[in-house]
N, C-alpha and C positions, 0 to 999 in steps of 0.2 A: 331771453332764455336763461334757465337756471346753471352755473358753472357751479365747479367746488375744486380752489388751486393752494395746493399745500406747498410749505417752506421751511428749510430748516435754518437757523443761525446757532451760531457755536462762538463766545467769546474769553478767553484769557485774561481773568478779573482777580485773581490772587486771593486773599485768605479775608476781602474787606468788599462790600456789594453797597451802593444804594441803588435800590429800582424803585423805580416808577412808570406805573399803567397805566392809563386810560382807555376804556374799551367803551366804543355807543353801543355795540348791541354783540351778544355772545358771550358767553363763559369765560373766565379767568380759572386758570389753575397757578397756585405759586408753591413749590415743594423745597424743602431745603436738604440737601446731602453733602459728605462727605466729598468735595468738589475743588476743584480751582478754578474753574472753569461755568460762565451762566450757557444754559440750551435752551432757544426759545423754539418752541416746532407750533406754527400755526396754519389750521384748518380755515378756509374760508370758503362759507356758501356765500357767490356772487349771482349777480341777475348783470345780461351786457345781451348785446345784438348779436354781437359773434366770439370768436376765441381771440381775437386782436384784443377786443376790448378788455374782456375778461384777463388777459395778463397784462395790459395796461394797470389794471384796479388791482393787481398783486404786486405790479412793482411800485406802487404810491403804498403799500401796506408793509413792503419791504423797507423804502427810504422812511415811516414812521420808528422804524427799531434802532436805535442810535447807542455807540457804547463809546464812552469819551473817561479816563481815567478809574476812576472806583466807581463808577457812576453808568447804570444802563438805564435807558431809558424807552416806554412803549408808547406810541400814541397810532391811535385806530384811525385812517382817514373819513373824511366823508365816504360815504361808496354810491355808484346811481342806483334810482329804486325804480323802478316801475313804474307807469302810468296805475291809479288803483282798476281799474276796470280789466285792462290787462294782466292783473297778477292776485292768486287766491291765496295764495300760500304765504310763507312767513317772508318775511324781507331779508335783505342780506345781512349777512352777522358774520364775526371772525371770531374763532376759540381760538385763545393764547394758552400754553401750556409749557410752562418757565421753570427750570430746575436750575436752583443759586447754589452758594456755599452757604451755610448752614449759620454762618456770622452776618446774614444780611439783613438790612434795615430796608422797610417798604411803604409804599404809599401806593393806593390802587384806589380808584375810581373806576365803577363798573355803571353805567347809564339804564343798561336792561340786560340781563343775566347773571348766572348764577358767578360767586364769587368765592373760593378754595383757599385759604392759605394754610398751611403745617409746615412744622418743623424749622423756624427762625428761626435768632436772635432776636429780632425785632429793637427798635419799638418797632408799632405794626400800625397806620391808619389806613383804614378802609370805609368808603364812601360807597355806598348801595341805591341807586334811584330804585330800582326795581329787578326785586329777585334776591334769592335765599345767600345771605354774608356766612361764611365760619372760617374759625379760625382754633387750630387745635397743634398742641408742644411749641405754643410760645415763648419765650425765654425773655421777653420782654415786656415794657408797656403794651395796651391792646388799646384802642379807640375806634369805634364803629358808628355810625351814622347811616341807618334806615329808615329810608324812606316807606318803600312798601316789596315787605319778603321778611322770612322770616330771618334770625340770627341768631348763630350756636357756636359758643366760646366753650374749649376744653383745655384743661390742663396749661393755663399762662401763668407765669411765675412774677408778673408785674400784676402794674393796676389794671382795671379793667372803666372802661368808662362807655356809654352807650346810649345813642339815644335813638328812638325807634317808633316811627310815626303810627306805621300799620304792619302788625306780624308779632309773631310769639316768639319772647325771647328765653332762652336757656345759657347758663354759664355754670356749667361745673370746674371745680379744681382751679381754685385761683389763688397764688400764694399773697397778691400784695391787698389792698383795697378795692371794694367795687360800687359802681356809681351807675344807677341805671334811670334814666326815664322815658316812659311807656304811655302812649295817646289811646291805643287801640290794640289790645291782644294777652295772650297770659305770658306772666313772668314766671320761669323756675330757676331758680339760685341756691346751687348746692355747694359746702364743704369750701369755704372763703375763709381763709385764714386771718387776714382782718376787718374792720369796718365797711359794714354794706348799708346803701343810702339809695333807696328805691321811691321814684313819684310813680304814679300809673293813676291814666284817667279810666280805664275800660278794660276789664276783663280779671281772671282767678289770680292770684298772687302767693306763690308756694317757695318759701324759703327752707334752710336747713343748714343746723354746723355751719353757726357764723364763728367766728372765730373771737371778734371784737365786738364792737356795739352795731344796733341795728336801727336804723332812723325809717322808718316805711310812712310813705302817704299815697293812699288811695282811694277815688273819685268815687269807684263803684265797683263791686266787687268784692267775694271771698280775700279771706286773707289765712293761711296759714303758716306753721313755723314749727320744725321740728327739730329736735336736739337740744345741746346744753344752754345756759345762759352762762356767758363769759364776760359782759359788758352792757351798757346802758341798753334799753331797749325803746325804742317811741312808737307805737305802731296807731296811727291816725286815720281812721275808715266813713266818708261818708254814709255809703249807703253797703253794709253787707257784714259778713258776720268773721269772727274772730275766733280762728280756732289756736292754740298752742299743746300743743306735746312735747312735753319738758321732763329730759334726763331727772331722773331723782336725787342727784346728788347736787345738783344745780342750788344755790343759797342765791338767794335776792329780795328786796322789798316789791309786792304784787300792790298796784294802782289802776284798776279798772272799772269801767262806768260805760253803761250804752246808754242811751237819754231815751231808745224804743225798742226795747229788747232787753232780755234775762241777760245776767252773768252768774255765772257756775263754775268752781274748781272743787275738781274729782283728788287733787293732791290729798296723800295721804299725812298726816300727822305725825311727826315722828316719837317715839317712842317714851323719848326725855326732850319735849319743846324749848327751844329758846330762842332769842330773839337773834337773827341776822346781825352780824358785824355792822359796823357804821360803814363801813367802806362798800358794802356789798350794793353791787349793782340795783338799779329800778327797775324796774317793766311798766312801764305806763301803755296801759290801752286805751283804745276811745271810741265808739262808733255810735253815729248818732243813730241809724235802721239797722239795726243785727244783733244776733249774740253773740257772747262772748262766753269761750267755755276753755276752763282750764285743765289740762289732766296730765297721768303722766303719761311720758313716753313709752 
């Protein structure tokens, strides 16, 4: 039979967090506020024969929440499942929904379901087997690792680093470096204030306001790029076309060649020409099937 037995914990953790999650199957929520104190309030959909059993399998979910000095820690137990013939529906899963002080550093592993973090400190690492990672007012490094779901970074004022098997990735607003690679899905990366360093085997490729230099390789796929050039550019395309929309005021040396397909720049000419400082950044493109078309923004 299907149970669902809720719990609350409340710990006295002062102005300094580390957590750590692990959940097999169910949602994470991690939220940061104005706090001294961690609240862990967890939902669980059980399957048991009767109500013994069923708060048997909450107090093995309870002895998993452990708080030992600066340090809380979550681990999800085994829970029973059903014979399959006996059971149509979804398996058992526990949502964890965890509100730290605002200075807390985290490490989560989520096995199957979705995964929430806002409002750290961090750093922040996050392990996703399956189901959608974000993570949004980080104040620290960010590191994600997706297996299959998508993942959506906002507003982190560290690096950014990501690697992402199956699922579309998105990172707006990131103040340090960012570092993505991508097997299967589209990348959008917006408004990175410095150096972005993108592989991707499969799928559309859409950057913007990079801030530093921009290093992109991609298997297959569109590739576009919008805003200024402030630093080196490499953008490396097997098979797909090359698009750039470039701020006017933008100065660089332009180096581009498709080996099966036109290149084209719509840039206009300026009024009194002259040649780019020595210093001025490159844009090297490359795409062996595609065009490459340059214009302004």
């Amino acid at each position: 039979m299907d149970y669902v037995r809720t719990l609350s914990r409340e710990f006295d953790v002062g102005s300094r967090l580390d957590l750590s999650i692990e959940n097999r199957s169910g949602a994470i929520s991690v939220r940061g506020d104005d706090t001294m104190t961690a609240s862990v309030e967890v939902i669980a959909h059980l399957w048991a024969e009767d109500e013994q059993e069923a708060d048997d399998q909450l107090e093995l979910i309870a002895r998993g929440i452990r708080h030992e000095g600066e340090r809380l820690t979550i681990r999800a137990p085994a829970l029973l499942r059903p014979k399959p013939f006996l059971f149509f529906g979804r398996g058992p899963r526990i949502e964890y929904q965890v509100v730290v002080p605002r200075t807390c550093r985290a490490s989560i592993v989520s096995r199957s379901g979705r995964a929430e973090v806002e409002s750290i400190s961090g750093p922040l690492e996050l392990i996703a087997r399956s189901g959608r990672a974000s993570a949004r007012e980080i104040a620290g490094a960010v590191s994600v690792i997706s297996s299959s779901g998508a993942t959506q970074l906002e507003r982190v004022a560290g690096d950014v680093s990501i690697e992402s098997r199956s699922g579309g990735v998105r990172v707006g607003g990131c103040k340090g470096k960012c570092s993505i690679k991508s097997r299967s899905g589209s990348v959008q990366v917006e408004d990175v204030a410095e150096d972005v360093e993108l592989e991707t085997r499969s799928g559309a490729t859409s950057v913007s306001d990079v801030g530093g230099a921009l290093k992109l390789t991609a298997r297959s796929g569109s590739v576009r790029y919008d805003g200024a050039v402030r630093g080196p550019f490499s953008v490396d395309v097997w098979s797909g076309s090359i698009r750039l929309s470039i701020d006017p005021d933008s100065v660089f040396f332009i180096d581009a060649e498709s080996s099966h397909g036109s290149v084209r720049s719509d840039l206009s000419m300026r009024s009194k020409p002259s040649a780019p400082p020595a210093d001025a950044p490159t844009v090297r493109l490359r795409t062996r099937s595609g065009s490459i078309v340059i214009e302004p923004r």
